[in-house]
C-alpha positions as CSV (number, residue, x, y, z in Angstrom):
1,X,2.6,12.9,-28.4
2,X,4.1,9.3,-29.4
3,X,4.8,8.3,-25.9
4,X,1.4,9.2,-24.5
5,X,3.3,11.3,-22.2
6,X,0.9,14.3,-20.6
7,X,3.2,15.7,-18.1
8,X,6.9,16.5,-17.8
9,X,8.7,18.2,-15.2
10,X,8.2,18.7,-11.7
11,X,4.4,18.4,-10.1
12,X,3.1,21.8,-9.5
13,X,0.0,22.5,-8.1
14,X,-2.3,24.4,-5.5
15,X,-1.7,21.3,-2.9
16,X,1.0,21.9,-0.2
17,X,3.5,19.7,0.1
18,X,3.7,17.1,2.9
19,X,5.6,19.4,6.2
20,X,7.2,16.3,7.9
21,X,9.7,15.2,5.0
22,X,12.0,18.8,3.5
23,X,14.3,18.1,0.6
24,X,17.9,18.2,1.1
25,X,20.5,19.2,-1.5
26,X,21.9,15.9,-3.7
27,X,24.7,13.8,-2.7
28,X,28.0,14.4,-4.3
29,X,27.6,11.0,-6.4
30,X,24.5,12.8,-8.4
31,X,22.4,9.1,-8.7
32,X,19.4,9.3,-9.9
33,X,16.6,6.8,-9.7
34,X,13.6,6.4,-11.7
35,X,10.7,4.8,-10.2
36,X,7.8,3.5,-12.0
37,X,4.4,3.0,-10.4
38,X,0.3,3.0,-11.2
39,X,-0.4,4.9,-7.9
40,X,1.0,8.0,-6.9
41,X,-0.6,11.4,-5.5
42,X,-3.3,11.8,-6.3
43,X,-4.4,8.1,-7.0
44,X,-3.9,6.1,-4.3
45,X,-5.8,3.3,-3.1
46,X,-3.5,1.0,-1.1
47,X,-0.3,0.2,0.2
48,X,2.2,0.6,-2.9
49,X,0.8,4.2,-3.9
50,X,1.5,4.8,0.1
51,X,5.2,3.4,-0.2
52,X,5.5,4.9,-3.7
53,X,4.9,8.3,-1.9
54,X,6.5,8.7,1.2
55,X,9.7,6.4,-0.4
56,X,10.3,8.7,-3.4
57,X,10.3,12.1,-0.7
58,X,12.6,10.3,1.6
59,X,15.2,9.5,-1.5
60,X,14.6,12.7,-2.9
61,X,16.8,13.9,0.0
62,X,19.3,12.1,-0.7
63,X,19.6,11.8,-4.6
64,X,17.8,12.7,-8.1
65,X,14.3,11.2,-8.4
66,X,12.1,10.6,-11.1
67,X,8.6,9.3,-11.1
68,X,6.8,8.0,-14.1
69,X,3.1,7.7,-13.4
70,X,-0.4,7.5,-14.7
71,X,-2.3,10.8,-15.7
72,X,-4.8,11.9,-12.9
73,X,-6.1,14.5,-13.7
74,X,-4.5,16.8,-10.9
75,X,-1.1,17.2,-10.1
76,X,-0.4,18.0,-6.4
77,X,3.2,19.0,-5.6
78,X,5.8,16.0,-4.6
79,X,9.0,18.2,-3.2
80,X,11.9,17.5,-4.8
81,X,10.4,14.6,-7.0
82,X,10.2,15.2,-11.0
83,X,7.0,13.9,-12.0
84,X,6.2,12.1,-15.7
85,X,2.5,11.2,-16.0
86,X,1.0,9.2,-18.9
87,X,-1.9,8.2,-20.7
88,X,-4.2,5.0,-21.5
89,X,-3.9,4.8,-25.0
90,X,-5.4,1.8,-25.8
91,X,-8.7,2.3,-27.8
92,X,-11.1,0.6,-29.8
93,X,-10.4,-2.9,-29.2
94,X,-13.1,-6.0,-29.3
95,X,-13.4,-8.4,-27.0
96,X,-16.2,-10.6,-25.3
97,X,-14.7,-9.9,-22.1
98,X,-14.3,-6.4,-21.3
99,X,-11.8,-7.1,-18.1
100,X,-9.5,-8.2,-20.3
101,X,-8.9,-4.3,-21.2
102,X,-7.9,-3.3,-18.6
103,X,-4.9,-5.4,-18.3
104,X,-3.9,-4.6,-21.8
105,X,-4.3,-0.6,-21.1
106,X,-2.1,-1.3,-17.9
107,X,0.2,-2.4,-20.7
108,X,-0.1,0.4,-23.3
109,X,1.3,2.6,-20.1
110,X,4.4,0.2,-19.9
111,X,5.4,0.9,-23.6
112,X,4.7,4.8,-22.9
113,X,6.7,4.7,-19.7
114,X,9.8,3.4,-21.9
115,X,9.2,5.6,-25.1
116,X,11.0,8.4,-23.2
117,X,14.8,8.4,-22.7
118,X,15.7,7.2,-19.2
119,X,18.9,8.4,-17.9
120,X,18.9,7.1,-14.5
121,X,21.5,4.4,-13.0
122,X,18.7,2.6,-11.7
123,X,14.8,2.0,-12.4
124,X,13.0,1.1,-9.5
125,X,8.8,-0.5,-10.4
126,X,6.4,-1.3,-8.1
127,X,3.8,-4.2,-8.5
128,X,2.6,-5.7,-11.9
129,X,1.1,-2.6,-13.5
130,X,4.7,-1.6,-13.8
131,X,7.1,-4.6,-13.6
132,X,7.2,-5.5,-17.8
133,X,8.2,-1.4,-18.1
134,X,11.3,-2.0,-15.9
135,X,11.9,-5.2,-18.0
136,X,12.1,-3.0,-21.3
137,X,13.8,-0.5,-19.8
138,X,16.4,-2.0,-18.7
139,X,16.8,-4.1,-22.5
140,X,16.6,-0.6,-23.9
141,X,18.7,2.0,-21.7
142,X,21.1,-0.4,-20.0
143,X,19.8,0.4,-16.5
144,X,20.1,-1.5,-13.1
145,X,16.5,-2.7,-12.6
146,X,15.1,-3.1,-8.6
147,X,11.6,-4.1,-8.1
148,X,9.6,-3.9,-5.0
149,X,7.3,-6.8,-4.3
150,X,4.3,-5.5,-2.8
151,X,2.2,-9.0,-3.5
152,X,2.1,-12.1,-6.4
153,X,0.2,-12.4,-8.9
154,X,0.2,-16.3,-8.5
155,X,-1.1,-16.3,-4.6
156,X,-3.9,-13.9,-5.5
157,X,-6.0,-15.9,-7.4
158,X,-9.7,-14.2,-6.6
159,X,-7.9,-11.2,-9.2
160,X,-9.4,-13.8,-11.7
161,X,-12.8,-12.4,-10.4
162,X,-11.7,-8.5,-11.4
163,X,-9.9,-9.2,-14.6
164,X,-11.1,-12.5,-16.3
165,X,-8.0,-14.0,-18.7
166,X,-6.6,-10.6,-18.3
167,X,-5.4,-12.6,-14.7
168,X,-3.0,-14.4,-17.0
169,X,-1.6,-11.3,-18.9
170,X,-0.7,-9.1,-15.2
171,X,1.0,-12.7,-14.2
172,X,2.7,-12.9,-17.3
173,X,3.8,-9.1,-16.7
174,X,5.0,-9.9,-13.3
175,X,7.4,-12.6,-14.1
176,X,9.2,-10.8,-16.7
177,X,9.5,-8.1,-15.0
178,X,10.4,-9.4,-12.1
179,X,13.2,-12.5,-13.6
180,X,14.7,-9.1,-15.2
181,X,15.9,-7.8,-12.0
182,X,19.3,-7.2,-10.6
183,X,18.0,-6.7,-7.1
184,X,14.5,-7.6,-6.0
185,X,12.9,-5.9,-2.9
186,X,10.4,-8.0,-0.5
187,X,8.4,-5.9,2.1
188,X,8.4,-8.6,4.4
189,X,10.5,-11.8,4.9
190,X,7.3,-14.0,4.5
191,X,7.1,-11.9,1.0
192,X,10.7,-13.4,0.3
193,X,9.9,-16.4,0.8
194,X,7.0,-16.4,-1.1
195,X,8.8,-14.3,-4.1
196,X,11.4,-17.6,-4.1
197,X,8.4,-20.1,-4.1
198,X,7.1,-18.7,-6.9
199,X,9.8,-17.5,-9.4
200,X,13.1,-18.5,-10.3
201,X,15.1,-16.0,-8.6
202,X,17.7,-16.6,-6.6
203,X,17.2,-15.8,-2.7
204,X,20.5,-13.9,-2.1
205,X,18.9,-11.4,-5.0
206,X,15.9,-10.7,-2.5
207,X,16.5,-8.0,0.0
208,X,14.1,-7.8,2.8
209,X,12.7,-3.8,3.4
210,X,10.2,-3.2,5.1
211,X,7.7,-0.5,4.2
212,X,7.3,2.6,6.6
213,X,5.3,5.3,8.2
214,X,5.8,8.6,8.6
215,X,5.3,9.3,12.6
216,X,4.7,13.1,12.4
217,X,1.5,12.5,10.1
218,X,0.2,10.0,12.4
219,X,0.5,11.0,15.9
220,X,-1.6,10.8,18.9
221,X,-3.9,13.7,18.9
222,X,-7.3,14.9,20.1
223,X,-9.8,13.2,16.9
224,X,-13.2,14.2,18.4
225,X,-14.2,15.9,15.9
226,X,-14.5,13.1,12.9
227,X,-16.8,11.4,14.9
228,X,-19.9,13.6,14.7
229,X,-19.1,14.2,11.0
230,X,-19.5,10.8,10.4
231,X,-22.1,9.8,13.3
232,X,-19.7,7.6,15.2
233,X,-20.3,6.5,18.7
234,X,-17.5,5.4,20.9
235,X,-16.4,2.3,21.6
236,X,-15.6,1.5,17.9
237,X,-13.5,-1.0,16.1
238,X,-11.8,0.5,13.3
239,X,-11.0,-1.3,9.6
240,X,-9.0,0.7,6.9
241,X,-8.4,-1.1,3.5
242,X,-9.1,-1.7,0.1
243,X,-12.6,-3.5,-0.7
244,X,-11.0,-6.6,-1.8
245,X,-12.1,-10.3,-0.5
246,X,-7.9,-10.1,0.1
247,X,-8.7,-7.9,3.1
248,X,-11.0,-10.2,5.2
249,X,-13.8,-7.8,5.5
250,X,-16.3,-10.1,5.8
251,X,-14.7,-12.0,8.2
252,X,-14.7,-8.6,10.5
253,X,-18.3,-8.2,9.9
254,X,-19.0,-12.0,11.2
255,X,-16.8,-11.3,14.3
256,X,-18.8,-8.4,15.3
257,X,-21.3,-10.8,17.1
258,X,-18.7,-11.7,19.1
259,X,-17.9,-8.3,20.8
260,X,-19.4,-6.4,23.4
261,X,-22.7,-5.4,22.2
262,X,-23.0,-1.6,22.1
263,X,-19.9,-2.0,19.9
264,X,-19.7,0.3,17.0
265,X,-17.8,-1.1,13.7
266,X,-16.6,1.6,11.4
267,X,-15.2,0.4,7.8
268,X,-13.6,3.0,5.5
269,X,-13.1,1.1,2.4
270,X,-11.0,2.5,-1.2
271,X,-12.0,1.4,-4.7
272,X,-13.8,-2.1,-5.0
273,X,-11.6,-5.0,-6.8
274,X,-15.5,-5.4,-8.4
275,X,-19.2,-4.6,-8.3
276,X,-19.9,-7.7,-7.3
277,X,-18.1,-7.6,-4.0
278,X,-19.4,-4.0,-3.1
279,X,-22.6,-5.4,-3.5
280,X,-21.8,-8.3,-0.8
281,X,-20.6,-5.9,1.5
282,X,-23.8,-3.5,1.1
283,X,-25.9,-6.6,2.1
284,X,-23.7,-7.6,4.3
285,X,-24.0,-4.3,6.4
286,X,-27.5,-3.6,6.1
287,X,-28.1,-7.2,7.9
288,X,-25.9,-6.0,10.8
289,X,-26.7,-3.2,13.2
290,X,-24.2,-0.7,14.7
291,X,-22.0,-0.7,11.5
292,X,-20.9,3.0,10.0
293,X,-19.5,2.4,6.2
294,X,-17.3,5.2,4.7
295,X,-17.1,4.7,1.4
296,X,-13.9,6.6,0.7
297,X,-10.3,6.6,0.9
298,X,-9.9,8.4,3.8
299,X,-7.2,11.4,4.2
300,X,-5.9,13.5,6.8
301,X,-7.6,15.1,9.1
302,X,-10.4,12.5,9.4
303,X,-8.1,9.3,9.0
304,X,-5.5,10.5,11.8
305,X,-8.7,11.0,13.5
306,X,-10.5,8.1,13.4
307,X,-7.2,6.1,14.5
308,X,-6.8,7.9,17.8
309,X,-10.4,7.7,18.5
310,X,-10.9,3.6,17.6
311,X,-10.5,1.6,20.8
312,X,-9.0,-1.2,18.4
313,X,-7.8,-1.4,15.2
314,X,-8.6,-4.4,13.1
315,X,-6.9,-5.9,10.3
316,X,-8.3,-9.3,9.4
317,X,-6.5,-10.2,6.3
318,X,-6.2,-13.5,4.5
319,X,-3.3,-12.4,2.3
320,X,-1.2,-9.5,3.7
321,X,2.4,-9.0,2.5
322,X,3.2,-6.4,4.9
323,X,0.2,-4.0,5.9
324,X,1.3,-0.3,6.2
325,X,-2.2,0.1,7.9
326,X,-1.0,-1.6,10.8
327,X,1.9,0.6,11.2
328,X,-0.4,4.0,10.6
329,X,-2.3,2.6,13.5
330,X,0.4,2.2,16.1
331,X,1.7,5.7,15.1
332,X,-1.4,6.8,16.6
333,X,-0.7,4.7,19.3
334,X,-4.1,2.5,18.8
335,X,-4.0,-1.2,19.8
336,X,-3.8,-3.5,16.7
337,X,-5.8,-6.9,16.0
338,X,-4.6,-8.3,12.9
339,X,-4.4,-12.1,11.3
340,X,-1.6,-14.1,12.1
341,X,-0.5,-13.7,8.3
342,X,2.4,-12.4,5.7
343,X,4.3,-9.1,7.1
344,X,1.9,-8.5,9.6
345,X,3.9,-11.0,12.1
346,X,6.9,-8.7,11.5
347,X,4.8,-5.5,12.1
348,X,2.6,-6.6,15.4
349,X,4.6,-8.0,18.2
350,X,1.4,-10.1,19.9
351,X,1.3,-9.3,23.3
352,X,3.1,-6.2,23.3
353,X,1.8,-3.7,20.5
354,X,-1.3,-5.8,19.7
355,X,-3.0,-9.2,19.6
356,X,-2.6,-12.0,16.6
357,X,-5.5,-14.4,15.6
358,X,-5.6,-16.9,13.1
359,X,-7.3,-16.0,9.5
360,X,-10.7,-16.9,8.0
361,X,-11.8,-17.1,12.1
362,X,-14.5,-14.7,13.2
363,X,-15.2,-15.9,16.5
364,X,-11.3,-16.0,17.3
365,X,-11.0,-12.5,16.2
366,X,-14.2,-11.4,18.1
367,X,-12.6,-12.6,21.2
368,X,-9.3,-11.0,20.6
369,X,-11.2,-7.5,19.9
370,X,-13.2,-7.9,23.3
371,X,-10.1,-8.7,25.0
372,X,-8.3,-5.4,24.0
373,X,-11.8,-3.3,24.6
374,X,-12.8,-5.1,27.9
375,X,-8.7,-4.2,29.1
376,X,-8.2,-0.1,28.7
377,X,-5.3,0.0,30.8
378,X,-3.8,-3.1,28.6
379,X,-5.3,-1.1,25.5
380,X,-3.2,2.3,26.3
381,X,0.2,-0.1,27.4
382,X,-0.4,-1.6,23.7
383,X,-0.8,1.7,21.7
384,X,2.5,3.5,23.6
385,X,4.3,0.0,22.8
386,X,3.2,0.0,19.3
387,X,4.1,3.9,18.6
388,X,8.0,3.3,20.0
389,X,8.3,0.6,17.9
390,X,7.3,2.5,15.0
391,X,9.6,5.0,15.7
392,X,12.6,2.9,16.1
393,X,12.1,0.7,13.2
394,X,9.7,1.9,10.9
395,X,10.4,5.6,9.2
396,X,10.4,6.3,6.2
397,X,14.0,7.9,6.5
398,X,15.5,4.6,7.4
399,X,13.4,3.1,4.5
400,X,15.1,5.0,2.0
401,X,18.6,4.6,4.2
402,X,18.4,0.9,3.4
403,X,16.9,1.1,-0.4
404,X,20.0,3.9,-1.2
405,X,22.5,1.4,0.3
406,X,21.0,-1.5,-2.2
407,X,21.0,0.8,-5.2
408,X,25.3,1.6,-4.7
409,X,25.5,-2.0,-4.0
410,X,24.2,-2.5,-7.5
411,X,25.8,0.6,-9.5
């Protein structure tokens, strides 16, 4: 097929579909979004594939949704969500540098995205891999285009490490597609102002949203039994995230000498941004005792698990636009020790639902993570503080409450 299309039609599969969000009839105005993103079940390995999820479900409640996606392989059922996956077509190109394929696959997808007819009011993309599609779609089919800004290109400059001089093609990608927008969406108000800094656009075009959680997936519950599967030994500090130097991994591993020894530190990192950085963090365990690596993307049961069991959660990033970990944390009602940067000041309220440290500062962070495990009446005060603010400003319902209302205020 021209379009490199593999799969039209809504997902179906042997996977259930997720029980806290059921699909409600469309409203009477019949809109209809399509929403273009790299990661979606079942390839996910950060934040936006989360968002992308759980923010396509929420609006499928409320009007027509269409997702058009990458080809994985499987297709687990999305309710109510009409699923288009595509192809890497690119083939049998030269090139010195082989990193430099991979950004020009990522843009064989964005032509296949667009060679189908789009009838939706409005096209909705999520981060570079799928910016320039919005772009052409909306030259091609007249559409509203809304971007979500999950990070920049330009203030991620160690993504010269995983893609060589195809770093300048996903920038160049980003600021087409994103100076084509009639509405751009920033996850944080830090992310605003750093979507302003960087491009062109006009701030009143940049609505803050944040992203969300869903609070009946990540609940305090009994999590015993992840910890035998993967030999874990209470206390433990507890690091979610991508393997990217973006994440402040390293930094965590320094501040471990700082804790209470006895200390157990359990890392469950996604896909690595490069070899070269896994290899780091293999040495950089094996010099450091009382450290458990999971080298997977953790899912429920284990993941809900391993949050209500952590005495702290720790999220030392350097760059974070917004940090959906955080909030998956507090669900659980686990105390949160996070940098002091991006979203993450909008998420944590230090003090109250956690602590804040500065970045690229082990020995700060150390001290912070002794202060929460050293305090476990102060610990549990944090973790019920941090799953009430959750639930009052941070579902996924009101997400998509506030995304709907910016789509009529476009169409």
């Amino acid at each position: 097929m021209g379009s490199g299309r593999i799969r039209n039609g809504a997902n179906t599969g042997e996977s259930s579909p997720e029980p806290s969000i059921a699909v409600a009839p469309y409203s009477e105005s019949e809109m209809k979004a399509c929403v273009f993103t790299w990661e979606y079940p079942p390839t996910i390995y950060g934040g936006a594939g989360v968002h992308a999820k759980y923010i396509t479900m929420a609006l499928a409640k409320r009007i027509k949704v269409e997702v058009r996606t990458l080809e994985s392989g499987t297709h687990p059922n999305i309710p109510g969500v009409n699923v288009l996956r595509y192809q890497q077509t690119l083939r049998g190109l030269a090139t010195a540098d082989p990193r430099i394929i991979k950004a020009l696959q990522v843009l064989s997808v964005n032509l296949n995205m667009v060679a189908d007819p789009i009838d939706a009011a409005i096209v909705h993309t999520h981060t570079w891999y799928t910016n320039f599609a919005g772009a052409m779609a909306k030259r091609i089919y007249g559409c509203k285009l809304v971007a979500t800004v999950h990070s920049l290109e330009p203030l991620r400059p160690w993504k010269r490490e995983q893609l060589g001089a195809g770093y300048d093609l996903s920038s160049w990608m980003e600021r087409e597609g994103l100076l084509a927008c009639d509405a751009v969406i920033a996850v944080s108000r830090d992310m605003k102002q750093d979507i302003v800094k960087a491009y062109p656009i006009p701030a009143s075009k940049v609505a803050v949203i944040h992203n969300g959680v869903d609070p009946e997936k990540y609940h305090p519950r009994d999590g015993k039994e992840s910890l035998a599967k993967f030999s874990i030994r209470p206390p433990f500090v507890f690091f979610v995230g991508r393997l990217s130097r973006q994440k402040g991994i390293f930094d965590l591993i320094e501040a471990k000498k700082h804790v209470p020894q006895g200390t157990m530190l359990v890392l469950a990192t996604g896909k690595p941004d490069t070899p070269e950085i896994e290899d780091d963090l293999r040495r950089a365990v094996r010099s450091s005792d009382n450290v458990v690596w999971i080298r997977e993307m953790l899912e429920d049961p284990d993941l809900v698990n391993l949050y209500n069991e952590a005495a702290v959660f720790a999220c030392p990033s350097v760059y974070e636009p917004f940090g959906i970990i955080n909030l998956e944390a507090m669900a659980c009602e686990t105390p949160v020790v996070a940098t002091r940067v991006g979203g993450i000041k909008e998420v944590v309220v230090d003090g109250e639902t956690g602590l804040l440290v500065p970045p690229n500062d082990p020995a700060k962070l150390g001290q912070a993570l002794t202060q929460v495990i050293e305090d476990p009446k102060a610990a549990v005060r944090m973790g019920k503080a941090g799953r009430e603010h959750v639930l009052r400003n941070f579902t996924w319902d009101q997400i998509a409450a506030k995304t709907l209302e910016l789509y009529r205020s476009l169409t």
